[in-house]
C-alpha positions as CSV (number, residue, x, y, z in Angstrom):
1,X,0.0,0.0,0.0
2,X,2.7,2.1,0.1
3,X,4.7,4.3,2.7
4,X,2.3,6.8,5.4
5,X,2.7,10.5,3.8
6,X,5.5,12.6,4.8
7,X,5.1,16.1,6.4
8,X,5.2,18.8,3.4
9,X,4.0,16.0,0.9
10,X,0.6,15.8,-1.0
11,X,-1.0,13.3,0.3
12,X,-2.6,10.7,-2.2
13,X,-6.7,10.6,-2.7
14,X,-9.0,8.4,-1.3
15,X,-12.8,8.1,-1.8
16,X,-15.1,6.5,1.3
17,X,-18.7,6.3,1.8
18,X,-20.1,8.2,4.4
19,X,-22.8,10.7,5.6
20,X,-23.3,13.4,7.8
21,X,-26.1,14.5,10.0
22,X,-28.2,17.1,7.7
23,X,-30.9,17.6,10.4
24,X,-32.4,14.7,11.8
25,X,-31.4,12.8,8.7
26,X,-27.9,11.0,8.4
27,X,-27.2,12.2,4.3
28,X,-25.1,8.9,2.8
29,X,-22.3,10.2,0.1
30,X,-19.0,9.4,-1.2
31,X,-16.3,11.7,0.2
32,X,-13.0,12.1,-1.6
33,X,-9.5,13.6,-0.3
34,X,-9.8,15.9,-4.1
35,X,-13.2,17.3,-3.6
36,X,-12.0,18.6,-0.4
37,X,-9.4,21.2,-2.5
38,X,-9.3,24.7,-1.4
39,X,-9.8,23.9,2.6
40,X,-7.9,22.8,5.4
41,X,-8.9,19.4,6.0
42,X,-8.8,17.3,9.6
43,X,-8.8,13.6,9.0
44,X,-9.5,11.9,12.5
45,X,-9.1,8.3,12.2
46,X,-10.8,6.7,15.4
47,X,-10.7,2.8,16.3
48,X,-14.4,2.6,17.0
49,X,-17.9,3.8,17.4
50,X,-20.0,4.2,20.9
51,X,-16.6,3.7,22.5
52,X,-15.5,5.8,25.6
53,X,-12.6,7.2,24.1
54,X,-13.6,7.6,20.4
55,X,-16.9,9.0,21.6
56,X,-15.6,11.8,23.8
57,X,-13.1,12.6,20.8
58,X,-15.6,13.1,18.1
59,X,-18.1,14.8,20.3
60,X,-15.4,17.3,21.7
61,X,-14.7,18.0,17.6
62,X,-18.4,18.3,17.0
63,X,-19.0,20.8,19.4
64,X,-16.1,22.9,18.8
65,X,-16.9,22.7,14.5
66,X,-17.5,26.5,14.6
67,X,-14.0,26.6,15.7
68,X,-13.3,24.6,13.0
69,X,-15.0,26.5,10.3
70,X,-13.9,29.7,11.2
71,X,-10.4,28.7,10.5
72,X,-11.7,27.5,7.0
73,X,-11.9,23.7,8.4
74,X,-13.5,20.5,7.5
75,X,-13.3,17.8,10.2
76,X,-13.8,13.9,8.8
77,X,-13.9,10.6,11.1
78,X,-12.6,8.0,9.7
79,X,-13.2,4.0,11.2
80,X,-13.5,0.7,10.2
81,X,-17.3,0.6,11.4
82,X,-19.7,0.7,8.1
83,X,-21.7,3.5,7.3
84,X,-24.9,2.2,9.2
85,X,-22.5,2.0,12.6
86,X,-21.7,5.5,11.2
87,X,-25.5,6.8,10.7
88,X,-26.6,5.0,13.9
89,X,-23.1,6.8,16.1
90,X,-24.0,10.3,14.9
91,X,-27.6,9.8,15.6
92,X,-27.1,9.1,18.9
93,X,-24.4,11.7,19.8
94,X,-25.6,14.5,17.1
95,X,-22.1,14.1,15.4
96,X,-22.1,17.3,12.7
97,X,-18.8,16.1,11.0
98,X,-19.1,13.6,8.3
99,X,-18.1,9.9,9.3
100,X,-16.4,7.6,6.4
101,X,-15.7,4.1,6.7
102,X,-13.0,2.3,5.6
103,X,-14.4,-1.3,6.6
104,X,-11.0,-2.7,4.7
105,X,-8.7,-0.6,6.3
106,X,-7.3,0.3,2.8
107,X,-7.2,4.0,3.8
108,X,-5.9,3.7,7.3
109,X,-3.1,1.5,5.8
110,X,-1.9,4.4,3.5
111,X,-1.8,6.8,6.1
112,X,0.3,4.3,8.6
113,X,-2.1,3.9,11.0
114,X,-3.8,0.6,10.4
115,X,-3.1,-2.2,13.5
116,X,-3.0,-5.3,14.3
117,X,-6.0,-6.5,16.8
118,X,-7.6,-3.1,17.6
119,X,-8.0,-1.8,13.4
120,X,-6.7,1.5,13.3
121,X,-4.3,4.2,15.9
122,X,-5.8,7.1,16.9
123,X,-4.7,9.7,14.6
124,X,-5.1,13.0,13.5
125,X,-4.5,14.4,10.1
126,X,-4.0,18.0,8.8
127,X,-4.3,18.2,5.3
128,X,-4.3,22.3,4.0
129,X,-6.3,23.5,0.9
130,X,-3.3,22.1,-1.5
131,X,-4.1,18.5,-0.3
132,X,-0.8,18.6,1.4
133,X,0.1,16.9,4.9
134,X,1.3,20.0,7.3
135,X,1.0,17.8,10.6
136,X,0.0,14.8,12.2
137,X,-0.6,12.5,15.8
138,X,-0.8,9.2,15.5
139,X,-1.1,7.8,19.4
140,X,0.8,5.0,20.4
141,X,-2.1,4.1,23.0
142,X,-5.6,5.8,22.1
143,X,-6.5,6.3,25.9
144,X,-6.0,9.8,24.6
145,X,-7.0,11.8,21.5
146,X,-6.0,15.7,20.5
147,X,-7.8,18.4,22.1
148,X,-10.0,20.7,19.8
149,X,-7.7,24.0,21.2
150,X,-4.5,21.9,20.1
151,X,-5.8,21.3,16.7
152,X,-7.4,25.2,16.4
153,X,-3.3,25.9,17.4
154,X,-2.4,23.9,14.5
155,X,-4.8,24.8,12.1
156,X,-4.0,28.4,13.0
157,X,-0.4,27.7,12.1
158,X,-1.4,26.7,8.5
159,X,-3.3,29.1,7.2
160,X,-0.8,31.5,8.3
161,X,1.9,30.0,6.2
């Protein structure tokens, strides 16, 4: 599958199926890394919905997507789970980002962060509007995931280059 991307490199495209909560409707779509062009872009790869850890995470990133959008911001979740996990997760937490699934791991095995016995790290992504890699996390226990004010620091730093 090739090598995780390198800091400063484009990263290559991927396409998922996924939705996002549009109201009280979960809205099913492919996403793609090139349709995402022209925005900074946080891919959060997460080993699991409805679990402790993953569901703090993503609600903490839902709740702060203002924060997200006023630094010109698009926050993805990224898991092994299929898209009905996915509908039936953000549903139940009123997720607003869009949750992709990568049931085969193909994606999470190009960015480096596929693993044995639990599926995929914890990792965080920062992609900017040039589809290039300007930082990354990838957590060598997920007990922990990146706060929303760490990645609004980060962000910050890229649109400022």
């Amino acid at each position: 599958m090739g090598s995780a991307p390198r800091l400063g490199s484009p990263v290559p495209d991927f396409t998922l199926a996924g939705g996002v909560l549009a109201g009280d409707a979960f809205a099913r779509r492919d996403y793609s890394l090139a349709d995402a062009r022209g925005r900074a872009l946080v891919l959060a790869f997460y080993p699991g919905d409805n679990t402790t850890v993953c569901t703090k995470q993503l609600c903490a990133y839902s709740s702060g997507m203002e924060t997200f959008e006023a630094l010109d911001a698009e926050v993805w979740g990224i898991s092994p789970q299929g898209v009905d996990s996915h509908e039936s997760f953000a549903l139940a937490h009123g997720l607003r980002m869009p949750l992709l699934a990568d049931p085969g791991r193909e994606t999470a095995r190009a960015f480096g962060v596929a693993a044995p016995g639990i599926g995929v790290r914890r990792a965080v992504f920062l992609i900017d509007g040039e589809g290039v890699l300007r930082w990354k996390h990838v957590a060598l226990l997920g007990a922990t995931f990146q706060s929303l004010d760490s990645l609004a620091d980060h962000l910050s730093g890229i649109n400022n280059q």
